[in-house]
N, C-alpha and C positions, 0 to 999 in steps of 0.2 A: 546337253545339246544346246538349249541357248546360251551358255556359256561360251561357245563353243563362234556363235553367232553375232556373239557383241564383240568378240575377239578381233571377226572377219569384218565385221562392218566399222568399225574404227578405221579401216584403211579405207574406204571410201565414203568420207561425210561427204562430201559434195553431191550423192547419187542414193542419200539415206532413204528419202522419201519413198522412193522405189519399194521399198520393204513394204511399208502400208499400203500402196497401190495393190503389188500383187498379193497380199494376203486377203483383203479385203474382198478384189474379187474372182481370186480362191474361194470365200467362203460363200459367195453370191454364186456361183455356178454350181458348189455342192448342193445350196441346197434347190437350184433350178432344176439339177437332173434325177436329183432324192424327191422330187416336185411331181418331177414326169412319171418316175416307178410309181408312183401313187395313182397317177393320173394312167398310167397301165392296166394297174388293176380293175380300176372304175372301167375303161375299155374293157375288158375282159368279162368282167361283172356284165356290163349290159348285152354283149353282145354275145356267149354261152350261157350263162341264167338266164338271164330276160329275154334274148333273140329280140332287142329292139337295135335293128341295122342302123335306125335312120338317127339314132341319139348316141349311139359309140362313136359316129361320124366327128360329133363336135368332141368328143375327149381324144380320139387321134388329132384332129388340129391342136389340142392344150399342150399333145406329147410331141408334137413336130417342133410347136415353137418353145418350149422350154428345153429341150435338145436342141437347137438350132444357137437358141441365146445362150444356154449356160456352156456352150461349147465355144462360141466364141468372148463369152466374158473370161474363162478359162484360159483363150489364147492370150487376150490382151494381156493377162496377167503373166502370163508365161514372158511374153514377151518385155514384158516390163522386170523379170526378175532374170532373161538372162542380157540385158544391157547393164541391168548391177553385177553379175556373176564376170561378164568381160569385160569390165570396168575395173573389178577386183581383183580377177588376171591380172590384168594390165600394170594397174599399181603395186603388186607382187610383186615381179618381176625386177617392174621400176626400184621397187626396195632393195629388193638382192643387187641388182646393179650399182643401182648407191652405194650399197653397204661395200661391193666388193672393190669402187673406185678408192674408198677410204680405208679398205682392211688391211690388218697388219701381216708385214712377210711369212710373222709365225703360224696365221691361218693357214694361209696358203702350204704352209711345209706341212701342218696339221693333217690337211683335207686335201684329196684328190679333185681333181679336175671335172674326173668323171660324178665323184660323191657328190659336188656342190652343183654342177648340174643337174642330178636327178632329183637332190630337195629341193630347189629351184625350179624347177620346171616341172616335172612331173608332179608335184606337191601344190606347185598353183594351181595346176589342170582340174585336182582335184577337188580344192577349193572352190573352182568355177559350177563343179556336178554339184552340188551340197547346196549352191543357192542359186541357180538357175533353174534347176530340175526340181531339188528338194526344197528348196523355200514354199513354193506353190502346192506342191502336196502334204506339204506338213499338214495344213490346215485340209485338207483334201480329207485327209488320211485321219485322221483325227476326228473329224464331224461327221464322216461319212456313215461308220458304223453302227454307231448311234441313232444316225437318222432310221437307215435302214431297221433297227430293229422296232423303232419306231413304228415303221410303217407295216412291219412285219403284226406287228399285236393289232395295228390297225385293219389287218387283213381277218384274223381270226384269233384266237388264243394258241389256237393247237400250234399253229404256223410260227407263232412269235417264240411258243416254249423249244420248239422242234430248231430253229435258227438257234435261238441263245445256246442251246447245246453243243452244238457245229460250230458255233462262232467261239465258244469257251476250249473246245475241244482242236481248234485250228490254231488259236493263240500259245495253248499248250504244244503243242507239234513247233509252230515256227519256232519258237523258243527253241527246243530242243534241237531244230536242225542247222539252229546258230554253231550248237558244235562249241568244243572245248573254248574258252576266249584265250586263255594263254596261246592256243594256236595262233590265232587272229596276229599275235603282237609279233610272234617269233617267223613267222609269214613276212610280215610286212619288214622284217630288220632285213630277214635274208631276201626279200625283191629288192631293199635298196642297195644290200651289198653287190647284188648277183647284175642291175643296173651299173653302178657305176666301177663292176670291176672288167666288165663288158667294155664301156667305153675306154676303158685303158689298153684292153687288149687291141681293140681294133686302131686304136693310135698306134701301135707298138705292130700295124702287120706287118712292115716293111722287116722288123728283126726276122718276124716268125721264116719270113720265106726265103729269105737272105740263109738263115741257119738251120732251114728247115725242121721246124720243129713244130711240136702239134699242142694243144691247148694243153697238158699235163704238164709242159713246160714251165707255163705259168702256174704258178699253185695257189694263188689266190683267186682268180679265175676258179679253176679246176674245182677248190674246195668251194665259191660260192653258188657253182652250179650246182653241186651234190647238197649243198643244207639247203638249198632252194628248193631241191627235188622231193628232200626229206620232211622239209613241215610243210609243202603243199600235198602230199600225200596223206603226211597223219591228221592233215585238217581236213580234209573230203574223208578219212576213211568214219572220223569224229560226226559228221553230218550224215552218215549213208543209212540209218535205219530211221528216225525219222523224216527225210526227206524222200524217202522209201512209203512210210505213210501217209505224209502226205496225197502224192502221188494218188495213190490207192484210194481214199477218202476222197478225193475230187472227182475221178475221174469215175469212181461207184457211187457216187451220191442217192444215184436212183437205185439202184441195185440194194444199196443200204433200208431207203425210207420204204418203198413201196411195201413191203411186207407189211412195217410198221402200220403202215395206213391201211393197209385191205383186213387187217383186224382190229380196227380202232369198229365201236358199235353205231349200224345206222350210216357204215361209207356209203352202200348199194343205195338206201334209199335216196339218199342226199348226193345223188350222180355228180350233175354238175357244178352243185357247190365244193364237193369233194374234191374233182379235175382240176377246177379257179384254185382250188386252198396247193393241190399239186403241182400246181404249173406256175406260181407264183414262189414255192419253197424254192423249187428246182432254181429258178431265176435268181430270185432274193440268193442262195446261197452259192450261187456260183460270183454275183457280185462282190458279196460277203467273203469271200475267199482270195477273190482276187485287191478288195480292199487289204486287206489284213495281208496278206503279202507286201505289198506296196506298203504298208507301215514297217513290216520286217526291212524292206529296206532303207527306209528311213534310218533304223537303226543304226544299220551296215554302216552306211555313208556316212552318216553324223560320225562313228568309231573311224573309220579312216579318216574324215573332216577334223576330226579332232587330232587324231596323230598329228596328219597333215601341217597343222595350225603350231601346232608345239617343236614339229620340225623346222619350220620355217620360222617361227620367235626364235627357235633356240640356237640357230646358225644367225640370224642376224644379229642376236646378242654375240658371240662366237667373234665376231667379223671386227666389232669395235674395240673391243676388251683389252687387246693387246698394242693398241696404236699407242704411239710417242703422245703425250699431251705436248702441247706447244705453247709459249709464253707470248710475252710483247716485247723481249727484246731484239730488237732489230740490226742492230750492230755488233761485230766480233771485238773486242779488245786486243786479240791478235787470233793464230790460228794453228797455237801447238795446239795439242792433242794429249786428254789425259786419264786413261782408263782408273778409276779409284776404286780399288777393293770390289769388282764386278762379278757377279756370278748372275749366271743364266743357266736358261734349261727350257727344252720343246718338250711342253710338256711333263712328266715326270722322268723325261730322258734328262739329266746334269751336262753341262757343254764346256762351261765355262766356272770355274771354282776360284772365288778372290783373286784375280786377276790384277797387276797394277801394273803402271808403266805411264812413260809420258817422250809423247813424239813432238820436238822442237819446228816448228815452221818454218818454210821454204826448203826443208830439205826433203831426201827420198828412204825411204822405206821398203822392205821387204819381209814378209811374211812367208814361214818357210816350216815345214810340217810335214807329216805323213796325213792320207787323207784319211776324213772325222775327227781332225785334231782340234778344228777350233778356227779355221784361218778365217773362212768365209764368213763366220760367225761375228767375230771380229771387227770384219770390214763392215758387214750391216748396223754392228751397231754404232760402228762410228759414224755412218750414214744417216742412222734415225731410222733404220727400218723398226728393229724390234726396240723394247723398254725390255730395260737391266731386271732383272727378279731383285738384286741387290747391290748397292754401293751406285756409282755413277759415273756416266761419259761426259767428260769437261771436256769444253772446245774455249780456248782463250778465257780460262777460268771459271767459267761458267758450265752448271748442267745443260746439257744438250736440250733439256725440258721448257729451261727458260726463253729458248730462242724461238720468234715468230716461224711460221712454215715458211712463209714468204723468206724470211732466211735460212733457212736451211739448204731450202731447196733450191736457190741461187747461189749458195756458197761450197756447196758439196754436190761434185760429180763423179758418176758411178760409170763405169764400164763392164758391162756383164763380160763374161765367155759366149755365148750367145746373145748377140746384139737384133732385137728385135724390132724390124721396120715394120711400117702401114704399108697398105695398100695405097698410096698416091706417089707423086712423083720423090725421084732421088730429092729434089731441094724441096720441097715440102717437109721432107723426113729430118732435115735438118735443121730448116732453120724455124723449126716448132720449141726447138732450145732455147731461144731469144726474140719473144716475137716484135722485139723493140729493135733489132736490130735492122737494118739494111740490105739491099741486094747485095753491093760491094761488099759486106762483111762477109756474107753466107761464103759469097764464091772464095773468098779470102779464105775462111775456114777449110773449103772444098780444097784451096792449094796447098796451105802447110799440113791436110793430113795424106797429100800425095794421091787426093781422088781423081786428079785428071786424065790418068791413063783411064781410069775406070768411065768415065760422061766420054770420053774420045770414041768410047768401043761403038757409043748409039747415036744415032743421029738424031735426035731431041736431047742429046745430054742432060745437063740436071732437070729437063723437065717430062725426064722418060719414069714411066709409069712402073713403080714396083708389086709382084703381085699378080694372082690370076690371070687379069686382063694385061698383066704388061709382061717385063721383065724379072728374070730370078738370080742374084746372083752368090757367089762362093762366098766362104766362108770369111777368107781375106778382106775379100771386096766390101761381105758387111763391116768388119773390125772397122777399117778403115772411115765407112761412111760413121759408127756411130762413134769415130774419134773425132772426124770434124764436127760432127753433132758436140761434144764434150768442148772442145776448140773451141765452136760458136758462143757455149755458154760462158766461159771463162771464167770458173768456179775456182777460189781458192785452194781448195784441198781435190785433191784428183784421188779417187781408189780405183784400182783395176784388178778384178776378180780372173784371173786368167783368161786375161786377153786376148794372148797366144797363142791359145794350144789348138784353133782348131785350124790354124792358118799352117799354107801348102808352103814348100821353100821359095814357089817365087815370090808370094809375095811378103815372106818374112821381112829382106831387106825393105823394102817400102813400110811396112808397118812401123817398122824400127825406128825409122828416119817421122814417122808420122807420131810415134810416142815420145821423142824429143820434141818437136815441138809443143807438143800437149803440156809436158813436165817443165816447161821454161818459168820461173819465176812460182811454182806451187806448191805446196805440202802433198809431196805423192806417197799412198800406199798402195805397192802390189803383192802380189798373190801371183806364184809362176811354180809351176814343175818343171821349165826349164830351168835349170838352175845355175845355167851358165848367162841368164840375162837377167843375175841380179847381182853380179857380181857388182858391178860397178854403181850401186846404189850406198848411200851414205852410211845405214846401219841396217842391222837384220835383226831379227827377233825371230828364235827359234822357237817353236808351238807344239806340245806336246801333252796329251790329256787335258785339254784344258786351261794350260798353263805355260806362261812364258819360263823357260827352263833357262834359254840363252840369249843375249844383247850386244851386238856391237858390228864392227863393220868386219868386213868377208876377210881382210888382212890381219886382223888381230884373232876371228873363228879358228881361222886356218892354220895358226901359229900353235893352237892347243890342242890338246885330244878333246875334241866335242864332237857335240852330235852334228854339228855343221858340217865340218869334215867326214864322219860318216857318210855323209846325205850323197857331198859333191865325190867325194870317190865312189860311192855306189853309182849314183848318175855316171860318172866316166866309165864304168866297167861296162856298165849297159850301152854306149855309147861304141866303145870299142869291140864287145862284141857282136854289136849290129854291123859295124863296118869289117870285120875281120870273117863275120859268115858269107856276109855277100860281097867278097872281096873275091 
């Protein structure tokens, strides 16, 4: 447990102090209220034994204000431990978010959307319950029991031995109604699966109702519903006969003792010291009970606390592992391109197996495969998304490792297939590509990539808001805008990951006319299943298993039996008969 605690308080030194405040007075109100049970009893004492009214009067004032104090020393504390508990939120969060600014493409291909949100978020949450709520009763929970039996012996003998047994006998029960622990872990894997396969599904309900289909469709879904259902079953069914006793044991306390007591020797004579010694067990162990609960959950918490904690070290370790390191060198010496002997792999999945080849600068490229071949793969690492398992990506003779980020990331632009805007205006969106650039450039950009039909449609043109509160537009329209975004940058080497494919016919032509100017003077690699808009590119590299099988331009493919030639008659066939059915 405190393990567990130095782990969690390392992320917020600046709010450490906090810890000592509220344990301290945690321990000052335990013992103000273990103060006042005492000072009960002496009430009770004087005023059923003795029947002196007028002197029980001043031991209810001792029990008012050490109730009154140790409940509010208790708050302060509370409240001091959950401005560290959302402090530590806080910086959570902040970590994941850091970590996810800087992670590598292969996290993200590793981990779902939905997965890295629920250890993210639902994981800090829980970090927050463990020391806002549990910091302060740790020490609660811990001194309290102790006092009590304390005061219990201070009561009588009979009383302190009759406690110690209910208190040994309730530590026994909570224990057991912990229930299996293997359950506890196999629980917690299937709530995170059963979370973030939920979040996938309901991103995905547009498919479900477009194709009407029902959750069994999804089968990860499907199956993380059923092992959710299945070890939160067998871990209730693992807790039901001690938590069954419990139950029973609290709620017959009296039912239990009195017998006991009406044949202990001398109760009759000893009336009302008898009742005081009964009505103070009664008390004592129903606190005693509910103490000792409240440590069981300490327990509880501190075990998901600690999951928790491991979950979220172990995805922020996760997050860096796989980034590009980056050198000081700051300049290209030119800008072919040279994969050396590379092999990769997501994970224990193989992608890419020795790999070689070298793409000359200024000219064009096309990458051309069946898809899972390798293409995309390809492209990122030429980009510097992921790091080679083996061998290296040379850009103007150098590993891609050697080069500052700052060059990289000014020399190599990328074009997804899904081109992903902010929520602020069209020319925000752009010209975030060069923030050294000028107005006249941006709208410059906005013209060679044929965006002006697109600002023409809104009357605030580029300064028309994309997103929620603004406008949304097609598929085309983004290509377009995040061409002149690429444009504005004016990045040596250009890749475009299918660019294409999700643009309508009208605006193919405009996109067209907007990827020549992009490709003017650059090292371009594309990535196209239309395979008729690569014809005219200087050389092709065919991609298959992992491996470049074929090299050269579309007119020397075409002259041989290769798989090029496969590809583009198969393309034509399908072509022809889309046009020949709906002819």
């Amino acid at each position: 447990m405190f393990k567990v605690y130095r782990k969690l308080f390392a992320y917020v030194p600046e709010k450490r102090y906090m810890i000592f405040i509220s344990v301290f007075l945690s321990v000052v109100s335990t013992f103000a209220i273990a103060g006042a049970y005492y000072y009960l009893y002496l009430f009770f004492d004087r005023l059923l034994v003795r029947g002196d009214f007028a002197g029980s009067g001043f031991y209810a004032w001792v029990i008012f204000g050490l109730l009154i104090g140790g409940n509010f020393v208790y708050f302060i504390g509370v409240l001091s431990s959950h401005v560290l508990g959302f402090r530590l939120e806080t910086n959570l969060r902040k970590r994941g978010i850091d970590g996810l600014s800087k992670a590598s493409f292969r996290f993200f291909d590793l981990n779902s959307s939905g997965r890295i949100r629920k250890i993210i978020d639902d994981n800090a949450s829980q970090t927050h319950t463990i020391v806002a709520h549990l910091l302060p009763d740790i020490a609660n929970a811990l001194a309290k029991p102790f006092l009590l039996l304390i005061i219990s012996y201070m009561v009588s003998l009979r009383v302190g031995i009759c406690l110690t047994v209910l208190a040994v006998a309730a530590v026994l029960l909570y224990a057991a109604m912990s229930g299996d622990t293997r359950f506890m872990k196999y629980y917690q894997q299937a709530l995170e699966r059963l979370s973030s396969e939920t979040v996938e599904y309901v991103r995905g309900i547009q498919v479900v109702k477009i194709f009407n289909a029902d959750a069994k469709s999804f089968k990860a879904l499907y199956e993380a519903v059923r092992d959710y259902s299945k070890f939160a079953l067998k871990y209730s069914m693992s807790c039901k006969i001690p938590w069954v006793l419990i139950q029973w044991v609290m709620f017959s306390i009296v039912a239990i003792l009195v017998p006991f007591i009406v044949l202990l020797p001398g109760v009759f004579s000893r009336g009302p010291e008898a009742a005081l010694e009964l009505l103070m067990l009664m008390f004592l162990s129903g606190v005693m009970f509910s103490t000792i609960m409240k440590v069981m959950y300490v327990v509880m918490y501190s075990f998901n606390g600690a999951m928790a904690v491991d979950k979220l070290e172990e995805m922020y370790g996760h997050m860096g592992e796989d980034s590009l390191d980056h050198g000081t060198r700051e300049s290209f010496d030119s800008f072919d391109i040279e994969f050396d002997h590379v092999t990769f792999s997501y994970g224990e999945k193989p992608v890419l197996r020795d790999v070689s080849f070298t793409l000359k600068e200024n000219r064009s490229y096309a990458l051309v495969g069946s898809s899972g071949s390798g293409k995309s793969t390809i492209a990122k690492l030429m980009s510097g998304f992921y790091r080679v398992d083996e061998g290296a990506v040379k850009i103007g003779g150098h590993p891609l490792e050697e080069y500052s980020e700052r060059a990289v990331l000014e020399n190599i632009a990328f074009v997804f297939q899904d081109v992903k805007l902010f929520k602020s205006s069209i020319y925000e969106n752009v010209a975030m590509a060069n923030r050294t650039a000028g107005r006249e450039q941006v709208m410059e950009a906005f013209k060679k990539a044929g965006c002006d039909t697109i600002l023409d449609k809104f009357p605030e043109r580029e300064n028309t808001l994309i997103g929620s509160k603004g406008v949304y537009l097609s598929g085309g329209e983004k290509q377009r805008i995040g061409i002149a975004r690429a444009i504005l940058k004016d990045a040596r080497i250009v890749i475009m990951d299918e660019a294409s494919a999700a643009v309508d016919p009208e605006n193919e032509h405009e996109l067209q006319k907007a990827f020549a100017q992009l490709m003017k003077n650059k090292t371009v690699i594309m990535i196209a299943h239309r395979l008729t808009s690569v014809r005219s590119v200087d050389e092709i590299l065919v991609i298959e298993k992992g491996r470049v099988i074929e090299q050269g331009s579309d007119k020397e493919l075409m002259a041989k039996d290769s798989r090029y030639r496969f590809f583009q008659n198969l393309y034509a066939q399908a072509n022809d008969w889309r046009v020949n059915k709906y002819a």
